[in-house]
C-alpha positions in Angstrom: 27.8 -122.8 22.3 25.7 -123.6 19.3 27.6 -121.5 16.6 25.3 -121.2 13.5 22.4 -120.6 16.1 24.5 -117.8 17.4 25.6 -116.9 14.1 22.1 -116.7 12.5 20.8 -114.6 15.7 23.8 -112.0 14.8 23.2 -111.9 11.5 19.3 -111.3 11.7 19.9 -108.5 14.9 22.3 -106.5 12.4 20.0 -106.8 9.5 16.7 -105.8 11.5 18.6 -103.2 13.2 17.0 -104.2 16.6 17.5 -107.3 19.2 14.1 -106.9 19.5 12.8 -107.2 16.0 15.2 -110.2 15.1 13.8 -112.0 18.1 10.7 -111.9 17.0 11.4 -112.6 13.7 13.1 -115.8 15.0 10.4 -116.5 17.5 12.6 -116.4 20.8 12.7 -114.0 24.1 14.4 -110.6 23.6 16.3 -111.6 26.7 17.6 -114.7 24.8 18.7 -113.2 21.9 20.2 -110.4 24.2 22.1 -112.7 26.0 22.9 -114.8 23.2 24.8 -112.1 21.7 26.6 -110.8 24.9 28.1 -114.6 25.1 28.7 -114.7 21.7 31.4 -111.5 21.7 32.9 -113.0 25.0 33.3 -116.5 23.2 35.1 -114.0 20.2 37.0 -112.1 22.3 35.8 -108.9 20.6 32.8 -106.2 20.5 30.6 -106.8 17.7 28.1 -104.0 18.5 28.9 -100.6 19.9 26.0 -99.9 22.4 24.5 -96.4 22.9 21.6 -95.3 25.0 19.2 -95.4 21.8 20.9 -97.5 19.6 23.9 -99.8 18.4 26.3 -99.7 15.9 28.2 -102.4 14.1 32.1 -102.4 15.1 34.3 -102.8 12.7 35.0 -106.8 13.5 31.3 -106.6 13.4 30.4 -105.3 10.5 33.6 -107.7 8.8 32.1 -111.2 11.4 28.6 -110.2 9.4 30.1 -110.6 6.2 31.6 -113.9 7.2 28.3 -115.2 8.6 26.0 -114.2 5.7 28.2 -116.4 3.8 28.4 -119.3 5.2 24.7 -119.2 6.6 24.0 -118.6 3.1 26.1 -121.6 1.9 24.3 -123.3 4.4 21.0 -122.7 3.1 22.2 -123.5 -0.6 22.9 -126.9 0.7 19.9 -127.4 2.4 18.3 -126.2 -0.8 19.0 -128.8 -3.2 18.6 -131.2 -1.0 14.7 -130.2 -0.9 12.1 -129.0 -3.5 12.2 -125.8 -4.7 9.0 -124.4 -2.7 9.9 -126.3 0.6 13.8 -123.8 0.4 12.2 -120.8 -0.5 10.9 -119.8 3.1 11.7 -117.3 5.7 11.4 -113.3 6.0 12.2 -110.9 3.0 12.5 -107.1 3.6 11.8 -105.2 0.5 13.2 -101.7 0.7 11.3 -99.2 -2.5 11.2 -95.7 -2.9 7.5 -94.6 -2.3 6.4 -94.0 -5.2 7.4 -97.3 -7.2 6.9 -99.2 -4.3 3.5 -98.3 -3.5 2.7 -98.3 -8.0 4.7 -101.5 -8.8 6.4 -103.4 -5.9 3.2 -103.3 -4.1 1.5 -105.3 -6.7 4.4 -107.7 -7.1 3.6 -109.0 -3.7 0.9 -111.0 -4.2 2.6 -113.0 -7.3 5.4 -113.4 -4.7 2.9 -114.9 -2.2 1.2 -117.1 -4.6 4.5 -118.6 -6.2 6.2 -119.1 -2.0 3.7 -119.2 0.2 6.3 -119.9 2.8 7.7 -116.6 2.8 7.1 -113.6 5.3 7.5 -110.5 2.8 7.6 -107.2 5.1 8.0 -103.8 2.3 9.4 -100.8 3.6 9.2 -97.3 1.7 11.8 -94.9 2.0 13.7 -92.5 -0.6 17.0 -93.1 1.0 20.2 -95.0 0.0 19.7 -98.3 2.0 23.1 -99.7 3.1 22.2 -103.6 3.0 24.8 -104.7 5.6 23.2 -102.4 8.6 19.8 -101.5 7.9 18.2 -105.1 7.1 17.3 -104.5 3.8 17.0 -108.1 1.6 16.5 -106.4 -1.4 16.5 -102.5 -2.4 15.4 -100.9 -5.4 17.0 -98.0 -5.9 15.7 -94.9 -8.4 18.0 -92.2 -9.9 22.2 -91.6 -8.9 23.4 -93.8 -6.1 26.6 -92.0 -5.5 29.4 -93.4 -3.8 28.4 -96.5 -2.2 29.9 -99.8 -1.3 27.8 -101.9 -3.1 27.4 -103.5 -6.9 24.2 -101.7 -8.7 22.7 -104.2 -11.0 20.8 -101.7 -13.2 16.9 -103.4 -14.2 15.8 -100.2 -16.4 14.9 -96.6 -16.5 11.7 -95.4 -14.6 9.9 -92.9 -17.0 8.3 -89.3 -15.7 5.8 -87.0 -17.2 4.4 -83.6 -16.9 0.8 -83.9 -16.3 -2.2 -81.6 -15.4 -5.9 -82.3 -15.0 -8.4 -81.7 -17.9 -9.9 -79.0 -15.4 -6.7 -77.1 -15.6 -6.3 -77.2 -19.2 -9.9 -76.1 -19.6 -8.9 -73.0 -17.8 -5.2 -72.2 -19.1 -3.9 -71.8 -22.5 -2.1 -74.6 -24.5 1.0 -75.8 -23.9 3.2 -75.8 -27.0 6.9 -75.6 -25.9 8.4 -75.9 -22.5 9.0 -72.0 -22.4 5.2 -72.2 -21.9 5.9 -73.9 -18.4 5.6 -70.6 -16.2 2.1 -72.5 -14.5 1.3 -72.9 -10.8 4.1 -76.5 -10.3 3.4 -79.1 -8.1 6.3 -80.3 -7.0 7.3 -83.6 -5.5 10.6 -84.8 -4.3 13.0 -86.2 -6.2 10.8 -84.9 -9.1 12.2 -82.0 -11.4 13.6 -80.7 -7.9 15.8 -77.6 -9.4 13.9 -74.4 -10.7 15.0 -75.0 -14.3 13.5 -78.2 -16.1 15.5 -80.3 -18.7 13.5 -81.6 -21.8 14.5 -83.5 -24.8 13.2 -83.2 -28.5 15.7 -86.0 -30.6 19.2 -87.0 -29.8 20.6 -83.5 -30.2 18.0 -81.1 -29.3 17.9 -80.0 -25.7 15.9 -77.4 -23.8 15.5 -75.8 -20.6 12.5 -74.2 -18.9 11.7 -72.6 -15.8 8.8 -73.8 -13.5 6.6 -72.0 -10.8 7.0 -73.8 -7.8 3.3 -72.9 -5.5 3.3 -75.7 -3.8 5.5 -78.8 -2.5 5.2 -82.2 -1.1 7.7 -84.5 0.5 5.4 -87.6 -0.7 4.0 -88.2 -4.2 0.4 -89.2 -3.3 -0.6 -85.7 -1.8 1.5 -84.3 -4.7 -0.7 -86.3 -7.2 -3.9 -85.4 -5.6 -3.0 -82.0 -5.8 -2.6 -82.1 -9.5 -5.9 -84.3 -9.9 -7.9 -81.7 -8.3 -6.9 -79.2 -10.8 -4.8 -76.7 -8.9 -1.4 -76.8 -11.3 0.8 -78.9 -13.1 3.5 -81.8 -12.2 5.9 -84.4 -13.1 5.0 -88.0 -12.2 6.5 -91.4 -12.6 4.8 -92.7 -15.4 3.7 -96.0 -13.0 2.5 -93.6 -10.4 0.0 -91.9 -13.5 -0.6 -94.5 -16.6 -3.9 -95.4 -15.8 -5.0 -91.6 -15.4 -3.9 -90.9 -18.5 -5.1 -93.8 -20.2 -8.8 -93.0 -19.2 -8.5 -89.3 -19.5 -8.5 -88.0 -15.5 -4.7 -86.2 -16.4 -3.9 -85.1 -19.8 -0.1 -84.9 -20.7 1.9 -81.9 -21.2 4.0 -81.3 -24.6 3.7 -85.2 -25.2 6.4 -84.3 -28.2 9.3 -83.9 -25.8 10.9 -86.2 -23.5 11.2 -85.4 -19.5 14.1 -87.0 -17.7 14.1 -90.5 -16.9 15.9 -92.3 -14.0 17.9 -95.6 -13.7 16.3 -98.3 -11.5 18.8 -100.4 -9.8 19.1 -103.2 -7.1 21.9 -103.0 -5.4 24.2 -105.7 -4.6 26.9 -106.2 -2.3 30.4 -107.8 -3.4 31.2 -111.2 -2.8 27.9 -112.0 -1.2 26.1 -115.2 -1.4 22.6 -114.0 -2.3 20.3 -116.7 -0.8 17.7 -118.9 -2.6 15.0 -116.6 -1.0 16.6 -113.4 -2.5 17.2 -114.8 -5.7 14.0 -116.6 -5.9 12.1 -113.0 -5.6 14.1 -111.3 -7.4 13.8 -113.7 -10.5 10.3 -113.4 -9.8 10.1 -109.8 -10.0 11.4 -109.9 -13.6 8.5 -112.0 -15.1 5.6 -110.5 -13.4 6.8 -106.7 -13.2 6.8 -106.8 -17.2 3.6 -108.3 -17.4 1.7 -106.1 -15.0 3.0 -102.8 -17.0 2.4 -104.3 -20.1 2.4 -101.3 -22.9 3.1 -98.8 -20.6 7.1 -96.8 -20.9 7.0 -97.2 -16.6 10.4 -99.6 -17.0 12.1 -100.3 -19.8 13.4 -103.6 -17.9 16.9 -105.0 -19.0 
């Protein structure tokens, strides 16, 4: 048996979450890498995935055999690395993982920098506003907005994504000003993960704090529908700041009590412990600190570390 060929088909099946998937991603026969696997666990002596009717699930001597692998596959590809150039290393599939909204504002335009710099690589950019665990749902790198709870993983923290309450000009036209967030009793738009209680924090300084109810009349589970909402004039939200800058900067949404501060939210990438992060991996992510910076230049979207 060819063991890193085996290894390397493991290792992409648990990260893509389907045989199918990594054997296309590897350009072999689903049968192949079905096989390949089956005589791979007999080889080991033990069950690497638990098979259900609509899925499979890493055991536990697969989920600690992955570990293994990534490493030393990883190691491998180090090697390999400096003994080429730097573009000829940097090649293979990356799966970015974003929540929607700074995926589709930010991540999405990071791709094409990404694509000019490695044009060997196979970028794939998935949107989802849930905790990606890296070791069973194939996720290269993650970016991760707001608490990550209990999780098994390192958070390297890159900066604070900024929000704002917004409304169209055609709103204002028709409402009174807003002067202090008691005056927040408007028709909210509200998105999730945005200001998602009935009572809204704001901050004035360091020490002043205040609270204000909102008027939910409408809700959306994605931010674009949200944000159209609130363009077309029907009530008042709170946006990421990438999701909104240029509206604001040409007049289409006005801000709301600009003299406060709405809550922020960390942006991290998580890591997991005692990985080797391959030259791929680290390549983008190096990347994305140059040209991420440059594209929101003097905007408050991230305040990058």
């Amino acid at each position: 048996m060819n063991l890193p060929e085996a290894m390397s088909i493991y290792v992409r099946v648990v990260e893509r979450g389907s045989i199918a998937s990594a054997a296309r991603d590897l350009g072999i026969g689903h049968p192949i890498a079905s096989e390949c696997i089956e005589r791979f666990e007999k080889y080991l002596g033990c069950r690497l995935l638990l098979r259900s009717a609509l899925a499979f699930y890493c055991s536990p001597d697969g989920i600690a055999f992955y570990e293994r692998s990534k490493r030393i596959l990883s190691a491998v590809e180090q090697a390999v690395a400096k003994m080429s150039s730097d573009e000829q290393a940097i090649k293979g599939a990356i799966r970015i993982v974003a929540p929607p909204c700074f995926g589709e504002s930010v991540v999405s335009k990071t791709l094409a920098h990404i694509r000019a710099a490695y044009r060997h690589l196979e970028l794939e950019l998935v949107l989802n506003d849930r905790i990606v665990y890296l070791v069973t749902e194939g996720g290269d790198i993650s970016f991760r907005v707001g608490s990550l709870g209990e999780v098994a993983f390192i958070a390297r923290r890159l900066g604070r994504i900024g929000r704002t309450l917004v409304a169209a000009p055609s709103y204002l036209g028709q409402h009174e000003s807003f002067l202090e967030p008691a005056d927040l009793g408007h028709s909210y738009i509200r998105t999730q993960g945005a200001f998602s209680t009935a009572q809204v924090l704001f901050r004035q300084d360091a020490s002043v704090v205040k609270s204000a109810s909102i008027n939910t009349a409408l809700r959306a589970s994605h931010w674009r529908p949200g944000y159209e909402i609130i363009f077309s004039g029907v009530g008042i939200g709170a946006l990421d700041v990438p999701a909104c800058v240029d509206a604001l900067a040409d007049g289409r949404l006005v801000r709301i009590l600009p003299q406060y501060e709405a809550p922020s939210f960390e942006l991290n990438l998580p890591i997991q412990p005692q990985r080797l992060v391959p030259p791929p991996v680290r390549a983008v992510v190096t990347l994305r600190k140059t040209c991420v910076p440059r594209l929101w230049k003097g905007s408050t979207a991230i305040a990058a570390n």
